[in-house]
C-alpha positions in Angstrom: 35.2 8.1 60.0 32.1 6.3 60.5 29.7 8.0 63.1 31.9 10.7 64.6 31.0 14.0 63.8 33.9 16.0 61.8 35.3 18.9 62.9 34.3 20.9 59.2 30.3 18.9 60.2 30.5 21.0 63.6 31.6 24.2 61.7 28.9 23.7 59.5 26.5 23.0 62.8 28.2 26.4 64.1 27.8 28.4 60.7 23.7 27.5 61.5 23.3 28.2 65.0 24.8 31.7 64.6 22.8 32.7 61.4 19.8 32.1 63.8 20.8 35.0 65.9 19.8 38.0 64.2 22.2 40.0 66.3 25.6 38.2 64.6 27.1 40.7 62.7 28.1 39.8 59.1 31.5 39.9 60.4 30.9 36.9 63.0 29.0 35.3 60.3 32.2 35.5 58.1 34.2 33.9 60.9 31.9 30.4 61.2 33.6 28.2 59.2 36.7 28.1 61.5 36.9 27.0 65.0 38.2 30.3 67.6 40.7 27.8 69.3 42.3 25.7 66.3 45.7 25.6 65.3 46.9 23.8 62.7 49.5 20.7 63.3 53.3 21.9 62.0 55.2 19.9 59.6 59.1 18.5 60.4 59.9 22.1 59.1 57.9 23.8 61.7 55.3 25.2 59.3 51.4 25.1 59.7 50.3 22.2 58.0 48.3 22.7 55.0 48.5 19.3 53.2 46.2 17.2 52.0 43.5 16.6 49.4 41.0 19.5 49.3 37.7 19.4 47.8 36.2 22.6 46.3 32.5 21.4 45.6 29.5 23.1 46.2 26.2 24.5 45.1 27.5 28.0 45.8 27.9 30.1 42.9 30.9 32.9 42.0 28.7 35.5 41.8 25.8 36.1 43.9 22.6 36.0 42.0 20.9 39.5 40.9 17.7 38.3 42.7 19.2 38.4 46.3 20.2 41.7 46.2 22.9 42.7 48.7 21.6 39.7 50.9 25.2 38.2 51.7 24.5 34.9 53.8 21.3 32.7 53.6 19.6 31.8 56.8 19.4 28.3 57.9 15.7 27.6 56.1 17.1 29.5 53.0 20.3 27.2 52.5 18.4 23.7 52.9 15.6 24.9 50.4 18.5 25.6 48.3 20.3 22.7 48.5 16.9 20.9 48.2 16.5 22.5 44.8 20.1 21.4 43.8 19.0 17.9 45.1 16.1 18.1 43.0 17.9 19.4 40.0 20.0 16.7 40.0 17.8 14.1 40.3 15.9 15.2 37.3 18.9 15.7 34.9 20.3 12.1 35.8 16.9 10.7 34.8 17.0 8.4 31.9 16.1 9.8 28.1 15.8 13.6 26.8 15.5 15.9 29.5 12.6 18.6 28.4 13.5 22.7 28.1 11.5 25.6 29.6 10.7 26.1 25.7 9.1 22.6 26.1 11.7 21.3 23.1 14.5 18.6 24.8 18.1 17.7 24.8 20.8 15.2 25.3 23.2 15.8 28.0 26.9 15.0 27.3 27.0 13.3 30.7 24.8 11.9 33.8 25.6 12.8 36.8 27.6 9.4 37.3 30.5 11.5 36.2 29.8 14.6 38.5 30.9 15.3 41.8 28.1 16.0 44.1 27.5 19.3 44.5 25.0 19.1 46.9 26.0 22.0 49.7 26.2 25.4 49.6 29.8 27.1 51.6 29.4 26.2 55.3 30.0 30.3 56.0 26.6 30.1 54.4 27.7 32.9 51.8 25.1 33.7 48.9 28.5 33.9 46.9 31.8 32.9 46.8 33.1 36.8 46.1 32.9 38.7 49.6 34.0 41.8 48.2 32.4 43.9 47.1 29.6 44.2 49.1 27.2 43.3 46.2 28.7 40.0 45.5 29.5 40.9 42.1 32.9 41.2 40.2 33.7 45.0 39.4 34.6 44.4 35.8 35.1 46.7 33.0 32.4 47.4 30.3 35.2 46.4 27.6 36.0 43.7 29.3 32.4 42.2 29.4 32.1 43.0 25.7 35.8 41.3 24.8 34.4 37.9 26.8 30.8 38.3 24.7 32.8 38.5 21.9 35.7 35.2 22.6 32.1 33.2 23.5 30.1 34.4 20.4 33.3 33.4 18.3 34.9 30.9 19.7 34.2 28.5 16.9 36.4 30.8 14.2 39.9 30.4 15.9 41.3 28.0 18.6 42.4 31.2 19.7 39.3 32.8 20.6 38.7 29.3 22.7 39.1 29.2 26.7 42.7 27.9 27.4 41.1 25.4 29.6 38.5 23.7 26.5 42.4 23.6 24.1 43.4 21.6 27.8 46.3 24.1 29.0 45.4 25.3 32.0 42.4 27.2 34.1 44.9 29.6 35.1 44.7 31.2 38.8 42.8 31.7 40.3 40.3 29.4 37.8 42.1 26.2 39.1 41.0 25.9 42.6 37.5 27.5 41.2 34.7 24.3 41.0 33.3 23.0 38.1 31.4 19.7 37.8 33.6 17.3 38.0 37.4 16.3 39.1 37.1 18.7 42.1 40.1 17.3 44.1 43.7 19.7 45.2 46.3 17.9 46.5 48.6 20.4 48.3 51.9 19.1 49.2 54.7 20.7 51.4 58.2 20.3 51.5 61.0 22.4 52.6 60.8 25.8 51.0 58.2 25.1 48.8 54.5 24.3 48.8 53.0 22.0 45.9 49.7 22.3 44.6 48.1 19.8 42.2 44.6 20.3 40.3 43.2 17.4 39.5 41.1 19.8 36.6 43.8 19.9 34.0 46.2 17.7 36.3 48.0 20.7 36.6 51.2 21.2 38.9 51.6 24.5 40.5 55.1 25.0 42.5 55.4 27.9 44.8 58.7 28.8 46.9 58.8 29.9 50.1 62.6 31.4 49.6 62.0 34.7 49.3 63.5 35.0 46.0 62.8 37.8 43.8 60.1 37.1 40.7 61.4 36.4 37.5 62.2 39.0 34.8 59.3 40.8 33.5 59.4 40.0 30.5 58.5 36.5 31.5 55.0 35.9 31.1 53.4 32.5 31.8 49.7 31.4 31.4 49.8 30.6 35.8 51.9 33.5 36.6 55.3 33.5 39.1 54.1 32.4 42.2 55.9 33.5 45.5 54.6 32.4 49.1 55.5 33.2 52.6 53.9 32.5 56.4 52.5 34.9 58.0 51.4 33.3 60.9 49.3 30.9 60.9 48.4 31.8 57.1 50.3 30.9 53.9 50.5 34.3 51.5 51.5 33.4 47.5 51.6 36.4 45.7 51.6 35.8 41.5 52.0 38.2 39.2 53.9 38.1 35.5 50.9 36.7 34.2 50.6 36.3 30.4 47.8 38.4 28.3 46.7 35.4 26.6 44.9 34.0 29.8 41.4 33.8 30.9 41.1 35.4 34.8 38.5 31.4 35.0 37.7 29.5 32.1 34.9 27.6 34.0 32.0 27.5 32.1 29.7 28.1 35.4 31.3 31.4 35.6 28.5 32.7 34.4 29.6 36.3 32.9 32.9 36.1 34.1 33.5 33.3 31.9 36.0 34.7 29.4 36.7 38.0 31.1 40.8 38.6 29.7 43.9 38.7 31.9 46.2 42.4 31.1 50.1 41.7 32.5 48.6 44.3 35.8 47.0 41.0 37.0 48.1 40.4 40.6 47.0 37.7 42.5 46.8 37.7 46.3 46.2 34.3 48.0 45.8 33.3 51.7 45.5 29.6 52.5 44.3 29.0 56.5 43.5 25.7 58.1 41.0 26.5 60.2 39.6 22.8 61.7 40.8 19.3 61.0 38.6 19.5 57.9 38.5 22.9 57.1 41.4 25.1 54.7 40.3 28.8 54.4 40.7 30.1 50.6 40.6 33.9 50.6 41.6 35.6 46.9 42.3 39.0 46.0 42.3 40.1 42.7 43.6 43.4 41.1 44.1 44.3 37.5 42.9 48.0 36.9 42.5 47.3 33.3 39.9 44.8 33.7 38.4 45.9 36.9 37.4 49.1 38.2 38.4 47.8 41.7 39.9 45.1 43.6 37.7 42.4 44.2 37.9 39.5 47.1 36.6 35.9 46.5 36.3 33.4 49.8 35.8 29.2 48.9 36.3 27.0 52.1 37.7 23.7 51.1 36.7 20.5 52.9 39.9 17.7 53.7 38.9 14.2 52.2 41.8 11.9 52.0 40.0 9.3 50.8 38.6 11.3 47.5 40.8 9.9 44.7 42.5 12.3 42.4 42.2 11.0 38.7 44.3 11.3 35.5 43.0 14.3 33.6 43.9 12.9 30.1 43.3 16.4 27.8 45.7 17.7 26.0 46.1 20.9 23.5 45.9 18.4 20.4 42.4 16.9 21.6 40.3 16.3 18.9 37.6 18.2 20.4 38.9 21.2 19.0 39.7 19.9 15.7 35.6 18.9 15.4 34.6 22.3 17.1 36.3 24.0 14.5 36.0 21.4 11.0 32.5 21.7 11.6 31.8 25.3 11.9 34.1 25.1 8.5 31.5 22.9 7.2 28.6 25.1 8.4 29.8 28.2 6.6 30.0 26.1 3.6 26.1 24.6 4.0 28.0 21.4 4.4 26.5 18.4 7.0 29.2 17.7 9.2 
């Protein structure tokens, strides 16, 4: 693209100017990443135009940290410090050698940051978080389900079973596919008459969703990504999933933080609404409901950036990997006061 300024660039330009103005509601602050006049370009079919390869990078975190309090968007100074601090971070764990603790003791990384994608932007909404509801930022989970994640992390060497679906390479489930993590942060969505094709590079995981209006399948059916149904309204692709299986994780992403094992009951339903709002610029808005894990709904909202020249790589993992294998031999070994 050379020089010329991209569409999702102005939004981002936007996003700033607006945060200055201490009149903008949070409502109008919510509304910055798209552009009021856009509409997308149609396909042969006569649908909005969706495809592409998305990118879901970015320093901003799931939850919003406990520190900011109900503060819901930074300010322009308070997103380039942070971004200056993930810059910084960066920097000093892709530094040759051992990388020192806060204890002052040191570690090897698994990997530099050669094989990371950058990560070096928060959400151009400027969002502490990427959950918008509720108000705090935080996901309204259960006490029992808190303590059954604890517990699949604090055991997870004693049964592949108690390991995330996405470390035995199955799946990150939904809507812990399109979620970021360090690395391989490319979605190609594809369209095609009556259906819409999504591909996540994590996992290399095809996702087809019909447009058809066909029932779901029966509910005794359970699968670990649900039964996906979609429909336009408007300018917005709707999938609604449901017939989710028990066995899933709600995001297997390690920088979930505490979220990071939270179960899946068959109640999960999964609201999705997919919006290109500039050239550059796909709105992601998720609602989540599953009254036995939460005590509420909850809404997440990830703007993804178009870059059709990020290339989307083979994610050789699969359920035999000898990861799992070693995690588990040598916890075997370590019961037994045997080295490894």
């Amino acid at each position: 693209m050379g020089t010329r300024m991209s569409r999702y660039q102005l939004c981002r330009i936007v996003a700033t100017v607006l945060v200055l103005v201490p009149a903008v509601t949070g409502f109008a602050k919510a509304q910055t990443a798209a552009e009021p006049s856009y509409r997308a370009p149609r396909t042969p079919d006569g649908q909005p135009d969706i495809s592409g390869i998305w990118t879901n990078d970015t320093l901003t975190p799931l939850e919003r940290p406990a520190e900011l309090g109900d503060k819901a968007f930074y300010t322009a100074e308070e997103a380039a410090a942070v971004e200056r601090r993930g810059t910084g971070e960066r920097d000093r764990d892709n530094a040759p050698g051992r990388q020192q603790t806060a204890a002052g003791g040191s570690l090897d990384r698994g990997y530099n940051f050669f094989w990371f994608d950058p990560r070096d932007h928060i959400v151009p909404t400027l969002r502490t978080s990427m959950v918008a509801d509720p108000a705090d930022g935080r996901i309204p989970t259960r006490p029992e389900a808190e303590e059954r994640a604890a517990w699949l992390v604090a055991n997870r060497s004693d049964s592949y079973l108690n390991m995330s679906p996405y470390s035995r390479c199955i799946t990150r489930g939904v809507p812990g596919s399109m979620l970021p993590n360090s690395y391989n942060t490319g979605n190609h969505i594809l369209q095609v008459p009556g259906y819409v094709i999504i591909v996540y590079e994590m996992v290399r995981e095809p996702r087809i969703i019909p447009l058809d209006g066909r029932p779901h399948v029966d509910p005794r059916i359970r699968q670990w990504m649900g039964d996906a149904r979609g429909r336009w309204e408007g300018e917005t692709l709707v999938v609604e999933t449901t017939h989710f299986t028990e066995k899933a994780w709600i995001t297997p992403n390690q920088n979930a933080g505490r979220v990071h094992g939270v179960p899946v009951s068959p109640a999960l339903k999964v609201v999705e609404r997919f919006t290109r709002v500039a050239e550059d610029a796909l709105d992601w808005q998720v609602r989540v409901e599953d009254p036995e894990v939460y005590t509420a709904p909850w809404t997440l909202d990830l703007p993804l950036k178009r870059d059709m020249s990020y290339t989307l790589y083979e994610y050789a993992c699969h359920e035999g990997n000898r990861a799992v294998s070693n995690i588990l031999g040598n916890a075997r070994h370590a019961e037994l006061g045997q080295a490894p």
